[in-house]
N, C-alpha and C positions, 0 to 999 in steps of 0.2 A: 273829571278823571284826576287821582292825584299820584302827581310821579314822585318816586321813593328816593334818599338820597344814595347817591353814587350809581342813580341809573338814568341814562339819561330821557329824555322824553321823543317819542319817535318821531322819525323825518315825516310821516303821511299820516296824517289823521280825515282829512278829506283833500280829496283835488275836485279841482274844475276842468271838463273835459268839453275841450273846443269846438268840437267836432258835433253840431246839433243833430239829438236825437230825430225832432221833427224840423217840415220844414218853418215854424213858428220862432222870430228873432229874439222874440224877451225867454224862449228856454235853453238851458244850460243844462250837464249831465252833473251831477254833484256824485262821486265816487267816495262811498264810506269804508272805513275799516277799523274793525276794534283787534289791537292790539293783544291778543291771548296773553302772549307770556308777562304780563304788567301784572296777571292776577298769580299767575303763579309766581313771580318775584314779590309782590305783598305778602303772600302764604310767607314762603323763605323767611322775610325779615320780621313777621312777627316769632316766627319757629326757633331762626339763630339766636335772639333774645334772651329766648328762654333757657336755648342749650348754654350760650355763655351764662346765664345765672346759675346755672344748674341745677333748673327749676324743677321736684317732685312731677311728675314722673316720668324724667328727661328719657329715660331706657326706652321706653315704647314711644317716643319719636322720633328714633335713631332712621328707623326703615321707613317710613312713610316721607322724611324729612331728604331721603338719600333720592327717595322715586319723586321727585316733588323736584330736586335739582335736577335729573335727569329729564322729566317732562318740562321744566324750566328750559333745559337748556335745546330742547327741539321746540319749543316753542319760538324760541328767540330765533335760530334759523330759520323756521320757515316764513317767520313774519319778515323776515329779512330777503328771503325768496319771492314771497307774493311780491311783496312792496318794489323789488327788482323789477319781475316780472309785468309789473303793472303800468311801469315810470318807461320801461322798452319797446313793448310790443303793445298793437292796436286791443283796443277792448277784446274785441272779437276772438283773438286771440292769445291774450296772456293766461287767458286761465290754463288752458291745454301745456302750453309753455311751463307754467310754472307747477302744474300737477306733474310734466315729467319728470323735474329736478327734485321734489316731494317724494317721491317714488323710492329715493336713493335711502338707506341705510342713516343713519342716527352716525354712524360713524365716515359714512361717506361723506353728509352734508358737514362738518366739523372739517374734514378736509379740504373740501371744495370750497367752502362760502369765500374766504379769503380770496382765491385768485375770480374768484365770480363777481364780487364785486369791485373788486381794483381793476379790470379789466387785464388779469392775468398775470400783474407788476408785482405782488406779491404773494407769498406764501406762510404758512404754522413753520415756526422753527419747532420741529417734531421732538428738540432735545428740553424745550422751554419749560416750564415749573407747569405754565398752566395748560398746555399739551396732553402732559403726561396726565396732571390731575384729570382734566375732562377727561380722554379716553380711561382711564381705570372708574373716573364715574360712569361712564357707557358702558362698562362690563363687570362693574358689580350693579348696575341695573335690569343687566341680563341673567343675571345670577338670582338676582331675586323675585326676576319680574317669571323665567320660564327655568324654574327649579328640576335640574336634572341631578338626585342625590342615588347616584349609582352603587351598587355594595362595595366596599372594600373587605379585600382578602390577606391575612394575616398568619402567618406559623407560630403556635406555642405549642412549648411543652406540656405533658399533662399527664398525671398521675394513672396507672392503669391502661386499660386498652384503650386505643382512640378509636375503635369502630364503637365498642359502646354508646360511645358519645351520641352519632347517629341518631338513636333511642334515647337520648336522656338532655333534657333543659341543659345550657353549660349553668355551672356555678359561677357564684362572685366569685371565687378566686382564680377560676382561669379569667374569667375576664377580666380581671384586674392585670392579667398578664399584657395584656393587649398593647400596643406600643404607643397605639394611638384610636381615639375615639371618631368615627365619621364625623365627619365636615357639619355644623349649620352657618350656612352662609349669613343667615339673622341673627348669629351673635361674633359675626367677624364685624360688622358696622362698630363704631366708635365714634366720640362725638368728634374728637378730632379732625378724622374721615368728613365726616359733615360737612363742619366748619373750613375748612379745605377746599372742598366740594363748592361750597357758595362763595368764598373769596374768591376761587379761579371762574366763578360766572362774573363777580364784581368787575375782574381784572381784562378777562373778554369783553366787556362790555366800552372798560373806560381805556383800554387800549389799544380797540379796533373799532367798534361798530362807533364809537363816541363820534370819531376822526370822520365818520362817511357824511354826517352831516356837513361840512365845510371843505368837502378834498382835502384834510389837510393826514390824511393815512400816512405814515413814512417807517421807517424802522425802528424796531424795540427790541427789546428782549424776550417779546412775542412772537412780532412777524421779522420777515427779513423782505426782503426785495429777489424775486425772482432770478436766475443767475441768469438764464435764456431770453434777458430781456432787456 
C-alpha cells in the first residue's frame, strides 16, 4: 500500500481480535480492512498535478476531478466511522452500529465525525476556511451529481405583437435581449475550485483525523473545543 504525502497512513489496517472464534488456542480472528478513500486521494494527487501544470486538456477534468473530492471526501468519513465502530462495539455488532451512522447525509457525517470521535470535546468551527470549502464541495457535488436545470423566465421588449411570437421561433435579436443565459452548473467548476476543494481535504486530514492517531486532537483554526463541555 503506498501512502501519499500529506496524508497520513490509517490507524487499522488489521487488528487482532481476542475473543476466539473456536474453541481451538493457536486461533486468533485477524480483522481486515482496506482503506477506500487512499485510492481516491491517489486519483486526486495525480489529477491536482496536472491542473497546477495546466496540463491539455485540464477543461474536461474540472468535473470528474470536483466528484472525485467529493467521493474522497465520504470516503474518508466513513472509513473513519467503520474503524470507530469496529475499535467500540463487539464484532457481532459494529456493523449495524456503524451502517446506522453511514446512513446519515454527506453533510450530516462532515458535522458529526468531529464530536464522534473526540468523544463530544470537540466541534467544525463552521466559520473555518475549510468548513465552508467542504460543504460548498457537498453542494456543488449535488449540483452536478442530480442536475435539476429548471426554466428561467424573463421580460423583453419585442418588436411587433408578442402573441405572434407564440407561432414563430424567437430571433437572435430578441434573444440577445435576454439578461441572462440559463445556469450550466459544468461550466461554473474552475480549477481554482478544485484546487481548493483538495487543499481543504489536505487540511482535514492534517488537522484533525492526523491528531486521532496519538490523542493528541486540540484546537485550530479548524476545530474548537465544545463549549458544553
Amino acid at each position: 500500500m503506498v501512502f501519499l504525502p500529506g496524508f497520513r497512513p490509517r490507524r487499522v489496517i488489521f487488528t487482532l481480535g481476542y475473543k476466539p472464534m473456536t474453541k481451538q488456542k493457536n486461533h486468533v480472528t485477524v480483522a481486515g480492512k482496506t482503506y477506500i478513500s487512499l485510492s481516491y486521494l491517489d486519483n486526486l494527487s495525480t489529477l491536482s498535478s496536472q491542473l497546477k501544470k495546466n496540463v491539455p486538456p485540464s477543461d474536461f477534468l474540472l468535473v470528474p476531478f470536483i466528484l472525485t473530492c467529493a467521493a474522497a471526501l465520504e470516503a474518508m468519513l466513513n472509513d473513519e466511522i467503520i474503524s470507530w465502530a469496529q475499535e467500540t462495539f463487539a464484532s457481532e455488532s459494529y456493523k449495524r452500529i456503524a451502517d446506522a451512522h453511514l446512513s446519515m447525509s454527506l453533510r450530516g457525517k462532515l458535522e458529526y465525525i468531529v464530536p464522534l470521535m473526540t468523544h463530544n470535546s470537540y466541534i467544525l468551527r463552521t466559520n473555518s476556511v475549510e468548513h465552508k470549502t467542504l460543504s460548498s464541495l457537498i453542494t456543488r457535488r449535488n449540483e452536478l451529481m442530480h442536475g435539476k436545470a429548471f426554466f428561467q423566465f424573463n421580460q423583453v421588449d419585442v418588436d411587433g405583437d408578442a402573441e405572434d411570437l407564440q407561432f414563430n421561433p424567437l430571433n437572435l435579436e430578441t434573444l440577445k435581449k435576454l439578461p441572462t443565459s440559463p445556469s450550466d452548473p459544468f461550466d461554473e467548476v474552475t480549477v481554482a475550485e478544485c484546487l481548493s476543494c483538495y487543499g481543504a481535504l489536505e487540511a482535514f486530514e492534517t488537522k484533525f483525523l492526523y491528531h486521532l492517531d496519538d490523542d493528541s486532537v486540540t484546537e485550530n483554526d479548524m476545530i474548537m473545543r465544545n463549549p458544553r463541555t
